[in-house]
Backbone as JSON Lines, residues from 0, in Angstrom:
{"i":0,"aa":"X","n":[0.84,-1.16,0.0],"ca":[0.0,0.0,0.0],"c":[0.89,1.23,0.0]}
{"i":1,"aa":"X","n":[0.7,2.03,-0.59],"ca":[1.41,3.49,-1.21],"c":[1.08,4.61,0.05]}
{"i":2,"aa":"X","n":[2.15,5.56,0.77],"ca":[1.7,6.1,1.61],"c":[0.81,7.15,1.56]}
{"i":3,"aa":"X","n":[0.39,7.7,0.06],"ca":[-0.27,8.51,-0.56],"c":[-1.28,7.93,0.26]}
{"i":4,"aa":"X","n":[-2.05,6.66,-0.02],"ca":[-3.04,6.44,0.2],"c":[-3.47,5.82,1.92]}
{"i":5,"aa":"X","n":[-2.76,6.17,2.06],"ca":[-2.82,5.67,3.82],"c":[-2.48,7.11,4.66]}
{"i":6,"aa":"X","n":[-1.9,8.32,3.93],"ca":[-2.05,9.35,4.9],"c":[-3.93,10.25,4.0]}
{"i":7,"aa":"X","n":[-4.15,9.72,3.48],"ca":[-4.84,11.33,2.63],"c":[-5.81,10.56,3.65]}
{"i":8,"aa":"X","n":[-6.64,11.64,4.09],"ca":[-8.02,11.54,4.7],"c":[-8.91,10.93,3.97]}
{"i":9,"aa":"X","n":[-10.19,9.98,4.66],"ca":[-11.33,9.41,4.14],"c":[-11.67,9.73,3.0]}
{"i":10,"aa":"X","n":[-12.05,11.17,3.28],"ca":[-12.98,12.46,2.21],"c":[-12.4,12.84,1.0]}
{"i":11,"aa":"X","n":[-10.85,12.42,0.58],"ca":[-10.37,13.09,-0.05],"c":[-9.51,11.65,-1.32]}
{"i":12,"aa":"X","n":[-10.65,12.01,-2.63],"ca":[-9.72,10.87,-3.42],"c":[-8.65,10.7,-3.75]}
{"i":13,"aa":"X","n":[-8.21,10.14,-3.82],"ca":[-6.56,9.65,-4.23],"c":[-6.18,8.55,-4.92]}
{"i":14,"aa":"X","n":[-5.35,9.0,-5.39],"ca":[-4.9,8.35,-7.29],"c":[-5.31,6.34,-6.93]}
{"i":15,"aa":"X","n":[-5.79,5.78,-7.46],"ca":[-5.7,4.32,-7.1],"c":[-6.25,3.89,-5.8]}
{"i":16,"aa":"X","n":[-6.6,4.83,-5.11],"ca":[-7.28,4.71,-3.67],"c":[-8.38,4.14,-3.55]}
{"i":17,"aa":"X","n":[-9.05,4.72,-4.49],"ca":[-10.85,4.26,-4.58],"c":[-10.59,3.1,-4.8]}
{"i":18,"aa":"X","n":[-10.12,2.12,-5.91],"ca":[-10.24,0.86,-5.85],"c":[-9.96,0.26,-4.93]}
{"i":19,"aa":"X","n":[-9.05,0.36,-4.21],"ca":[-8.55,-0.52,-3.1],"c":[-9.47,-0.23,-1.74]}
{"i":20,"aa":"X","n":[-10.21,0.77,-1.91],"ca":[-11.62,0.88,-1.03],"c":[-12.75,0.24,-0.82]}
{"i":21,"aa":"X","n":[-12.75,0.21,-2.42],"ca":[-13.88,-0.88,-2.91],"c":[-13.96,-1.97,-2.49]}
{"i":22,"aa":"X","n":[-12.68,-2.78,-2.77],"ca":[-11.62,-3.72,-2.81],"c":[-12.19,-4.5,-1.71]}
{"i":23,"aa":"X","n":[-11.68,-3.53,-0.07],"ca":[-11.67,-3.91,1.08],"c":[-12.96,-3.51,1.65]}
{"i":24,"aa":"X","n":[-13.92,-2.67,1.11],"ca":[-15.0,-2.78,1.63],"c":[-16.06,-4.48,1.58]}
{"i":25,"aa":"X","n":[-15.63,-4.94,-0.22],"ca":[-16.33,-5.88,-0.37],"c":[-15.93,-7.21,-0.09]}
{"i":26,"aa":"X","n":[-14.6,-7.13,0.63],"ca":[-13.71,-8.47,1.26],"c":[-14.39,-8.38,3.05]}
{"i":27,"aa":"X","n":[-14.68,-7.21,3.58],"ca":[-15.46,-6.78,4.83],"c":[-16.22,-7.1,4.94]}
{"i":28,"aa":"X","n":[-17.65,-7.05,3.73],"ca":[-18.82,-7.28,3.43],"c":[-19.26,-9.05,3.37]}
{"i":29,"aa":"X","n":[-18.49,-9.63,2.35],"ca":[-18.18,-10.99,2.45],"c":[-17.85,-11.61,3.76]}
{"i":30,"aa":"X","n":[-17.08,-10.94,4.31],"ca":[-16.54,-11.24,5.95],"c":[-17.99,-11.83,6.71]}
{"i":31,"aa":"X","n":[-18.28,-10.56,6.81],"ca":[-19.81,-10.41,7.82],"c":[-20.99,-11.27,7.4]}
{"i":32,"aa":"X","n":[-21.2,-11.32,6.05],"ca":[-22.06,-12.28,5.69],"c":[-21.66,-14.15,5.77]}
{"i":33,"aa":"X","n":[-20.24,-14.14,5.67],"ca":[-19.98,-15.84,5.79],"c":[-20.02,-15.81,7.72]}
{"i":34,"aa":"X","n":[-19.65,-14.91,8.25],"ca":[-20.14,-14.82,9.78],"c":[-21.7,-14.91,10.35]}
{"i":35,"aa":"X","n":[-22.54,-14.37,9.55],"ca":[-24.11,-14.41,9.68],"c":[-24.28,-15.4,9.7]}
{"i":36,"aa":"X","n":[-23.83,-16.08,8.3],"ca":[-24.31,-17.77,7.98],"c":[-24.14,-18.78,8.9]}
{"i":37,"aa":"X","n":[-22.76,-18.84,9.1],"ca":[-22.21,-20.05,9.71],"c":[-22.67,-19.62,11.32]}
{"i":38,"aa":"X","n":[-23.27,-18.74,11.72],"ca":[-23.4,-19.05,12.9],"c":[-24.91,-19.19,13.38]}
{"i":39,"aa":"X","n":[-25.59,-19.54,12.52],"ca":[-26.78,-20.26,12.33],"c":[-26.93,-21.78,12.17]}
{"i":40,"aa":"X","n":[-25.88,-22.43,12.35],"ca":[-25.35,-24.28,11.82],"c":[-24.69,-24.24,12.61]}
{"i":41,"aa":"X","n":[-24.42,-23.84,13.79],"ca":[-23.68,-24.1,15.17],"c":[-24.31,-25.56,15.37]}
{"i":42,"aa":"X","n":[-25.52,-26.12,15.36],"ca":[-26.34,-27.44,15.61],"c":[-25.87,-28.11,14.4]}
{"i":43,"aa":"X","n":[-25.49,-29.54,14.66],"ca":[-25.18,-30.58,13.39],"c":[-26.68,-30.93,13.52]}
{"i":44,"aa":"X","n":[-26.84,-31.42,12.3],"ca":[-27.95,-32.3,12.41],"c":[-27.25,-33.63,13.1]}
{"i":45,"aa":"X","n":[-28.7,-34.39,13.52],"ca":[-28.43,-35.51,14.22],"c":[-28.22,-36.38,13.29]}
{"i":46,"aa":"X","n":[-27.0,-37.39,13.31],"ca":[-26.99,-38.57,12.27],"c":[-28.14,-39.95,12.9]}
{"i":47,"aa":"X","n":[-27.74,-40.38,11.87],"ca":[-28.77,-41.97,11.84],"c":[-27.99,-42.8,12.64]}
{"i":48,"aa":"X","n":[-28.78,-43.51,13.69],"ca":[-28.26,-43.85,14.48],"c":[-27.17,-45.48,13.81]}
{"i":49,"aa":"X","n":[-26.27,-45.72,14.47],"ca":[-25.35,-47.08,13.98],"c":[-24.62,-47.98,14.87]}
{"i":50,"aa":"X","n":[-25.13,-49.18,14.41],"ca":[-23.69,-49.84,15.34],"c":[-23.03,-51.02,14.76]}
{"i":51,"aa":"X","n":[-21.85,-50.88,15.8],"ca":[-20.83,-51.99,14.86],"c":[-20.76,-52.92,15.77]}
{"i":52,"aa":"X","n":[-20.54,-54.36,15.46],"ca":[-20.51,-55.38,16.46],"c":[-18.97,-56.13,15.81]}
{"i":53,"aa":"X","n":[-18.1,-56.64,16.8],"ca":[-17.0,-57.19,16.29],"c":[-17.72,-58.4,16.14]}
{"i":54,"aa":"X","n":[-17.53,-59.35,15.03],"ca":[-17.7,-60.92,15.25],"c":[-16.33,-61.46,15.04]}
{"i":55,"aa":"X","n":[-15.96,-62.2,16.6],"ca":[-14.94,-62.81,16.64],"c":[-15.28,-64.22,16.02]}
{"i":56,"aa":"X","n":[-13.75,-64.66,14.72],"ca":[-13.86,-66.11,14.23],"c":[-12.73,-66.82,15.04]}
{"i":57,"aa":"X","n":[-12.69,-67.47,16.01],"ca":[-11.61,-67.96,16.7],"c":[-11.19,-69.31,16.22]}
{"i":58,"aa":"X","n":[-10.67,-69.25,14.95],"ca":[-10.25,-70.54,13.87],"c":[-8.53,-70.98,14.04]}
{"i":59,"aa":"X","n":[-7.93,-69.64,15.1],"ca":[-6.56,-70.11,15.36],"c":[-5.63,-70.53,14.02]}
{"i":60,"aa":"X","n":[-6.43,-69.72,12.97],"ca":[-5.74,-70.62,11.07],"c":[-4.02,-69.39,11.93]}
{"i":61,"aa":"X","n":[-3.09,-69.96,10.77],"ca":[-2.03,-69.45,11.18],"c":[-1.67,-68.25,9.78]}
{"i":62,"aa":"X","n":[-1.46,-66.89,9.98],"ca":[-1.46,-66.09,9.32],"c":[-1.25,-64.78,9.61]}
{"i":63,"aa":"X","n":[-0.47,-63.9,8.5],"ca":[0.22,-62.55,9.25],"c":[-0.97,-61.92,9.58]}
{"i":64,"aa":"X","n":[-0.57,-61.41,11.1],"ca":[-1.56,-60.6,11.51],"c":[-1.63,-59.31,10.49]}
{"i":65,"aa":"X","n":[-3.04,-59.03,9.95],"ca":[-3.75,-57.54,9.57],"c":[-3.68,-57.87,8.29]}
{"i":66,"aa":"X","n":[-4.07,-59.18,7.92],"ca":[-4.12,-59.81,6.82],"c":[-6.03,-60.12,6.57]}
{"i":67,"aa":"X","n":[-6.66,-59.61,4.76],"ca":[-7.88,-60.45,4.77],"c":[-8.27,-61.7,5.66]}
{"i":68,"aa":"X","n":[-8.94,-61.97,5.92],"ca":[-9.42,-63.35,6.09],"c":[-11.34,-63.81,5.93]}
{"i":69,"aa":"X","n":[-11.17,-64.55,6.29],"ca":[-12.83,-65.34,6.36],"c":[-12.37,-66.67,7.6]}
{"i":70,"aa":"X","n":[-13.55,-67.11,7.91],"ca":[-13.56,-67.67,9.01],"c":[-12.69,-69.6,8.1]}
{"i":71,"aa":"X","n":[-11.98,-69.87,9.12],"ca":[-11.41,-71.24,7.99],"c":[-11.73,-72.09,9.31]}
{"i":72,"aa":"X","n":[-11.43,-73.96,8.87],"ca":[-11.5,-74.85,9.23],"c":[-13.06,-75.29,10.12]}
{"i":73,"aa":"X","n":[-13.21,-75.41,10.98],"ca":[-14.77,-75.51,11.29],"c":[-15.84,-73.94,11.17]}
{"i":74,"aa":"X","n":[-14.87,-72.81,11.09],"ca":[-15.57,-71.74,10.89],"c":[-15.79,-70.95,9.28]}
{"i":75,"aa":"X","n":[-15.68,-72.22,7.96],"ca":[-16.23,-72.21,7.09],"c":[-17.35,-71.47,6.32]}
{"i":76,"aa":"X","n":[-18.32,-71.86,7.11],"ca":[-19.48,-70.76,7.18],"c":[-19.55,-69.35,7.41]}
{"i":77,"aa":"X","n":[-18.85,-69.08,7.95],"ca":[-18.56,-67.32,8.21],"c":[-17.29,-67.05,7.42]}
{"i":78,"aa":"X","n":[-18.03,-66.8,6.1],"ca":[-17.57,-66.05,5.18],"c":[-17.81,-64.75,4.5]}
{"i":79,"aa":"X","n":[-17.16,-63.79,3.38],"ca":[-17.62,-62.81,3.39],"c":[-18.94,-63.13,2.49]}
{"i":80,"aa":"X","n":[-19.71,-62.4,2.12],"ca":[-21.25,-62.72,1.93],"c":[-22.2,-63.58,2.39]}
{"i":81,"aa":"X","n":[-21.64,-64.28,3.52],"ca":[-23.01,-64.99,4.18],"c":[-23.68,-63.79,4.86]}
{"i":82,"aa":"X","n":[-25.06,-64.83,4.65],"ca":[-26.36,-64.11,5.36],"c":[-25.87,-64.05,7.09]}
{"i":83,"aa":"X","n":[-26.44,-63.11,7.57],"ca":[-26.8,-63.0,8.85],"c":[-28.39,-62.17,9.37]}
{"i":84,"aa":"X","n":[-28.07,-62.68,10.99],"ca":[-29.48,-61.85,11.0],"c":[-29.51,-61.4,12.32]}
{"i":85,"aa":"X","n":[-29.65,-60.19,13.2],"ca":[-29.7,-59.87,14.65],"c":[-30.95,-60.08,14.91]}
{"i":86,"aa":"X","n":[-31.12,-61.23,16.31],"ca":[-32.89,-60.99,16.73],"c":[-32.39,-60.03,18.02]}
{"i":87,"aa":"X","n":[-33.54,-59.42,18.64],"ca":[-33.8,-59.25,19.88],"c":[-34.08,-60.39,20.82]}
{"i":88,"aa":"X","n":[-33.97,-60.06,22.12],"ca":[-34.12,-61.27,23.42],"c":[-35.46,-62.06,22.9]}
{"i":89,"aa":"X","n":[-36.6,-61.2,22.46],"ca":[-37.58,-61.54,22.2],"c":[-37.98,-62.62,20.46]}
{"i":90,"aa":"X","n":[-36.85,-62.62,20.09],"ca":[-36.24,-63.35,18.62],"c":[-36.99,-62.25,17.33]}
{"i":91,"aa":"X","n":[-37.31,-61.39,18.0],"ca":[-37.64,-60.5,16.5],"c":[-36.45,-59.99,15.72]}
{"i":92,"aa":"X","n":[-36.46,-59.78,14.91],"ca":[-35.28,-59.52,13.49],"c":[-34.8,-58.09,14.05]}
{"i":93,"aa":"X","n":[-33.84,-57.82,13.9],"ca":[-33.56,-56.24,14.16],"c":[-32.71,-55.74,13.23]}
{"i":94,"aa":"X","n":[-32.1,-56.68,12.38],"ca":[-30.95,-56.59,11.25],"c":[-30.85,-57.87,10.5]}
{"i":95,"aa":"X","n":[-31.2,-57.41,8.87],"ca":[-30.11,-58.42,8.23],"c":[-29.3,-58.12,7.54]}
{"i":96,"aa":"X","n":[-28.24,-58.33,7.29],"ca":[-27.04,-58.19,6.23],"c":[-25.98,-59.06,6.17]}
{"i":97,"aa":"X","n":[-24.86,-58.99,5.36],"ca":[-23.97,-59.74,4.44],"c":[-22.87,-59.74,5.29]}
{"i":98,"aa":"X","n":[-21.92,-60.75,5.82],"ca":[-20.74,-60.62,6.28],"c":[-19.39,-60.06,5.36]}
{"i":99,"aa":"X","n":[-18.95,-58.91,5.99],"ca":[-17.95,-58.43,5.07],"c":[-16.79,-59.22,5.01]}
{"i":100,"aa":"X","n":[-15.53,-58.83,4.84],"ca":[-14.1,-59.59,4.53],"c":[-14.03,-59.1,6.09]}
{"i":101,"aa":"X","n":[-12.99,-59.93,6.73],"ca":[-12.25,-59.83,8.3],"c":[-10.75,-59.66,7.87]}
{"i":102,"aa":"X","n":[-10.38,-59.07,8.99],"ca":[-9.03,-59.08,9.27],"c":[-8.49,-59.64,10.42]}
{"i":103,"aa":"X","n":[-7.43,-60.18,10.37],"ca":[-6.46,-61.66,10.82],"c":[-6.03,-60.82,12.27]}
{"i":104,"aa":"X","n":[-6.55,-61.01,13.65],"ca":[-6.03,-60.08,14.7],"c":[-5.08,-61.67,15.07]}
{"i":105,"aa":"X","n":[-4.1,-60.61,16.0],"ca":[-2.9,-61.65,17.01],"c":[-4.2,-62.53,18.03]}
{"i":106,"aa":"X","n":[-3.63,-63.7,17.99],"ca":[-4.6,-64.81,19.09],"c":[-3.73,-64.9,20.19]}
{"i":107,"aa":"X","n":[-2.7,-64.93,20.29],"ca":[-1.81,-64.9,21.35],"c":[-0.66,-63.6,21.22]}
{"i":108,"aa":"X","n":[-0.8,-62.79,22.93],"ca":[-0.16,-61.84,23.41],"c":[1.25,-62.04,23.18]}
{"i":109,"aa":"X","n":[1.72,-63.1,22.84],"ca":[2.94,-62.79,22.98],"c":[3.53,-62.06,21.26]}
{"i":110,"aa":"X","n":[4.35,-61.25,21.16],"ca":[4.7,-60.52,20.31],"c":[5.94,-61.6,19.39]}
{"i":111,"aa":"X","n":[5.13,-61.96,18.16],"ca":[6.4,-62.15,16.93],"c":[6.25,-61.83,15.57]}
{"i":112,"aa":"X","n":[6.12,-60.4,16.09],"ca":[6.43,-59.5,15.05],"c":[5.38,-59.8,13.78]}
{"i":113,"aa":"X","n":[5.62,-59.58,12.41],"ca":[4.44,-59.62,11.58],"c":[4.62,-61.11,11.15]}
{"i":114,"aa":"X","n":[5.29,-62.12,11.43],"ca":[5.16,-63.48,10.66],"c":[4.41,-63.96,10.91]}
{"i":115,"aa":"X","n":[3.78,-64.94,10.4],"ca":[2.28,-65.82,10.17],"c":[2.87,-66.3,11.4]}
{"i":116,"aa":"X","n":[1.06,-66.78,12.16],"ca":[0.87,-66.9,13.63],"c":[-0.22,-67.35,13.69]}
{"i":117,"aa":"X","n":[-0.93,-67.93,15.01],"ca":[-2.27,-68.01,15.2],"c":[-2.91,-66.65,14.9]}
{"i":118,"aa":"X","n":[-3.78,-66.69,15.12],"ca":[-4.9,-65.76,14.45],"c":[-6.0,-66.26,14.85]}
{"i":119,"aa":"X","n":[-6.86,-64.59,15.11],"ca":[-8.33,-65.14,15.26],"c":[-8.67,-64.17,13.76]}
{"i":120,"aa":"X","n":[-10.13,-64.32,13.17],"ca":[-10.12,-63.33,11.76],"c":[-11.56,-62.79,12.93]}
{"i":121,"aa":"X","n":[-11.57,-61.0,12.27],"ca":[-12.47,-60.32,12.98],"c":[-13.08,-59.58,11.89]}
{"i":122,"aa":"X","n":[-14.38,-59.3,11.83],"ca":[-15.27,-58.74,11.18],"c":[-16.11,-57.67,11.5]}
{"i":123,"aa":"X","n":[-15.89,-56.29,11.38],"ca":[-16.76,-55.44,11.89],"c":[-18.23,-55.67,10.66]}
{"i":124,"aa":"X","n":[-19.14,-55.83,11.79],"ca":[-20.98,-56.02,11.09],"c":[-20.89,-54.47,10.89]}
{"i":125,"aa":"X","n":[-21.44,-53.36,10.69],"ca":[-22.07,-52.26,10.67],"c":[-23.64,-52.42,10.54]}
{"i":126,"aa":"X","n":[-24.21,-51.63,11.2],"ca":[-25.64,-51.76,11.19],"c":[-26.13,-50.61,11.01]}
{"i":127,"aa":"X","n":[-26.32,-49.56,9.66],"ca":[-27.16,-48.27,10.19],"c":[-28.35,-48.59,10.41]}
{"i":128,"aa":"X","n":[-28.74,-47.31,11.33],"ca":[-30.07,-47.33,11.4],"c":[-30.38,-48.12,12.76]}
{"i":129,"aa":"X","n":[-29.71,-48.61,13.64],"ca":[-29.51,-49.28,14.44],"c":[-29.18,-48.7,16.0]}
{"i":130,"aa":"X","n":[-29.88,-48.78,16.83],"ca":[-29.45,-48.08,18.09],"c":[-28.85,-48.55,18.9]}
{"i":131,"aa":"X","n":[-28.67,-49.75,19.43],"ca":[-27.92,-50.75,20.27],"c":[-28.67,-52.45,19.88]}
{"i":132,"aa":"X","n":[-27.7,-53.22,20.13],"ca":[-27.96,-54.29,20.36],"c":[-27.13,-55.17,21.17]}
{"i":133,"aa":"X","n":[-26.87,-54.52,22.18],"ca":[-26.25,-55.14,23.54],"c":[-27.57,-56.21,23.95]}
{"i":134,"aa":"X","n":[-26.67,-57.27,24.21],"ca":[-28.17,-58.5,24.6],"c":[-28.98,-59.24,23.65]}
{"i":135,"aa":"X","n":[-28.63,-58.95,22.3],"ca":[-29.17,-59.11,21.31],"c":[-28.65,-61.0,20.78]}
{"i":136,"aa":"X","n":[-28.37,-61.22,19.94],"ca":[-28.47,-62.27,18.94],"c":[-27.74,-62.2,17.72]}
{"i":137,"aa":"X","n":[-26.64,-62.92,17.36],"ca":[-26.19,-63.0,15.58],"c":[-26.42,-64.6,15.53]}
{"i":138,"aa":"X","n":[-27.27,-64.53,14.37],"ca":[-27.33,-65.78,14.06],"c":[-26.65,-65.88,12.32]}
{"i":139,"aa":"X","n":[-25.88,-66.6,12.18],"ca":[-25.45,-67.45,10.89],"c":[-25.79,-68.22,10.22]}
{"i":140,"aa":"X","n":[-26.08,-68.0,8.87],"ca":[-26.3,-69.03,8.11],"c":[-27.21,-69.95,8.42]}
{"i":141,"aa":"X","n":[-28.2,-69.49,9.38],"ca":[-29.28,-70.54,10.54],"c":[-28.49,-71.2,11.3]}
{"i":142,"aa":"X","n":[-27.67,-71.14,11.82],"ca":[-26.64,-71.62,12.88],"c":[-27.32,-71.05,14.0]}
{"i":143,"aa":"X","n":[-27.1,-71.76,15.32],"ca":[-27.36,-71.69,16.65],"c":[-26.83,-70.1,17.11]}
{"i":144,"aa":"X","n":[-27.7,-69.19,17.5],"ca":[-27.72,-67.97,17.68],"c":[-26.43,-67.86,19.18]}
{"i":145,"aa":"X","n":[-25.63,-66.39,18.22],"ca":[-24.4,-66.23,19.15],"c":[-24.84,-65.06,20.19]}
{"i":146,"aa":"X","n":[-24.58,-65.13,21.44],"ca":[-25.01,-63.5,22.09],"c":[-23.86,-62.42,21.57]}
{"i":147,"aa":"X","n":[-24.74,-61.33,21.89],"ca":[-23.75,-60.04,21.7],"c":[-23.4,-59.57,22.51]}
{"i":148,"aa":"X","n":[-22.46,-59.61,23.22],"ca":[-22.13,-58.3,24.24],"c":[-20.96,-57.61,24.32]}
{"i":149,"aa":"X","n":[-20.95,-56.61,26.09],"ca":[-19.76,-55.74,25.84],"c":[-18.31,-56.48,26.0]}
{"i":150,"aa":"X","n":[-17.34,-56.23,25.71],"ca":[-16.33,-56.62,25.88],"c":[-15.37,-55.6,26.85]}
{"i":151,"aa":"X","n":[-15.43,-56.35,27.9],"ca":[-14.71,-55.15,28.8],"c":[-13.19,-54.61,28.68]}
{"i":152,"aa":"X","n":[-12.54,-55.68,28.15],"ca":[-11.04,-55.57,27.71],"c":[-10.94,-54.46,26.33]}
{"i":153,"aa":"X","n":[-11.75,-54.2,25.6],"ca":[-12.12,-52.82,24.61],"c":[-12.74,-52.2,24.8]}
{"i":154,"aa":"X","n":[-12.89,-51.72,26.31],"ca":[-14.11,-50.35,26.64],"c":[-15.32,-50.46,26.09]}
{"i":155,"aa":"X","n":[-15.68,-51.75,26.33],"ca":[-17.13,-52.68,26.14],"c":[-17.67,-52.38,24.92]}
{"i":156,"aa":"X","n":[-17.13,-52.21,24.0],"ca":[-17.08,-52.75,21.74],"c":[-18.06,-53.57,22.36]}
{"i":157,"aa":"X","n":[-19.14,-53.53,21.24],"ca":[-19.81,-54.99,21.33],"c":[-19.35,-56.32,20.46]}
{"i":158,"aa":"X","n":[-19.76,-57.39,20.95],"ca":[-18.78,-58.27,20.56],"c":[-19.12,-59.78,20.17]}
{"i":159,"aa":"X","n":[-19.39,-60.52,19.67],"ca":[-20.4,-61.76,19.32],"c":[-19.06,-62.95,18.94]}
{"i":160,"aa":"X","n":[-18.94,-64.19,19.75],"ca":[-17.78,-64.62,19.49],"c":[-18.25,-66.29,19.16]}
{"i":161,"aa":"X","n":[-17.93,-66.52,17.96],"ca":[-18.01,-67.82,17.43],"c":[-17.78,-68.95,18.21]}
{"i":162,"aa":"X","n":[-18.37,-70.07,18.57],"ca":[-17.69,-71.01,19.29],"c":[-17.97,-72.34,18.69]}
């Protein structure tokens, strides 16, 4: 900015001045109006409610942990696209959908590094639309219905474990 235009008074035009008046009046103007807006959307809308349930496959197959998997050897059936279905205590339906792909977690604490190992394979379900189903039911493929619950060792994840 030119000192011409930073000493001459308000009232008084000056060479190239007016534009840069303009300029900063309508960068001011813009200011105040994206300030009006946005502080009317202070409230999110509420999302749709969701939940995720881990289904543990405890198949012990041997494989690098954080690897695809599907459920192997007697846990066959829990694969990715089988049917499932959540009842309530009361056996009403509360969810159906498709088992996704799992990933290969460590089965045993002790640490060796990324080489193939026991393994359990884990599957997050997602459920929108879903508010809880603590106490609830996964049933497989018409297989003998698994309970769901919290898991206290993960700040109570809900959790449905194959047996």
């Amino acid at each position: 900015m030119s000192s011409a235009v930073a000493d001459a008074p308000a009232d008084e035009p000056v060479e190239g001045g007016g534009s840069l008046r303009i300029v900063g009046t309508l960068v001011l103007s813009a200011l105040a109006l994206v300030a009006c807006a946005s502080g009317s959307e202070d409230v999110e809308p509420a999302a749709d409610p969701a939940t995720t349930v881990r289904l543990v496959i405890p198949d012990a197959n041997l494989r690098e942990p954080g690897v695809s998997c599907s459920g192997a050897s007697p846990f066959r059936f829990a694969h990715p696209e089988a049917g499932f279905v959540v009842t309530s205590p009361s056996g009403t339906t509360v969810f159906t959908g498709k088992l996704p792909q799992g990933i290969a977690e460590k089965a045993l604490t002790i640490d060796l590094g990324d080489q193939r190992q026991h393994t359990v394979c884990v599957m997050r379900l997602e459920m929108p639309g879903v508010d809880s189903v603590d106490g609830h039911s996964i049933v497989i493929d018409d297989r003998s219905p698994v309970p769901i619950v919290p898991n206290p060792n993960l700040d109570g994840a809900l959790e449905a474990v194959l047996s």
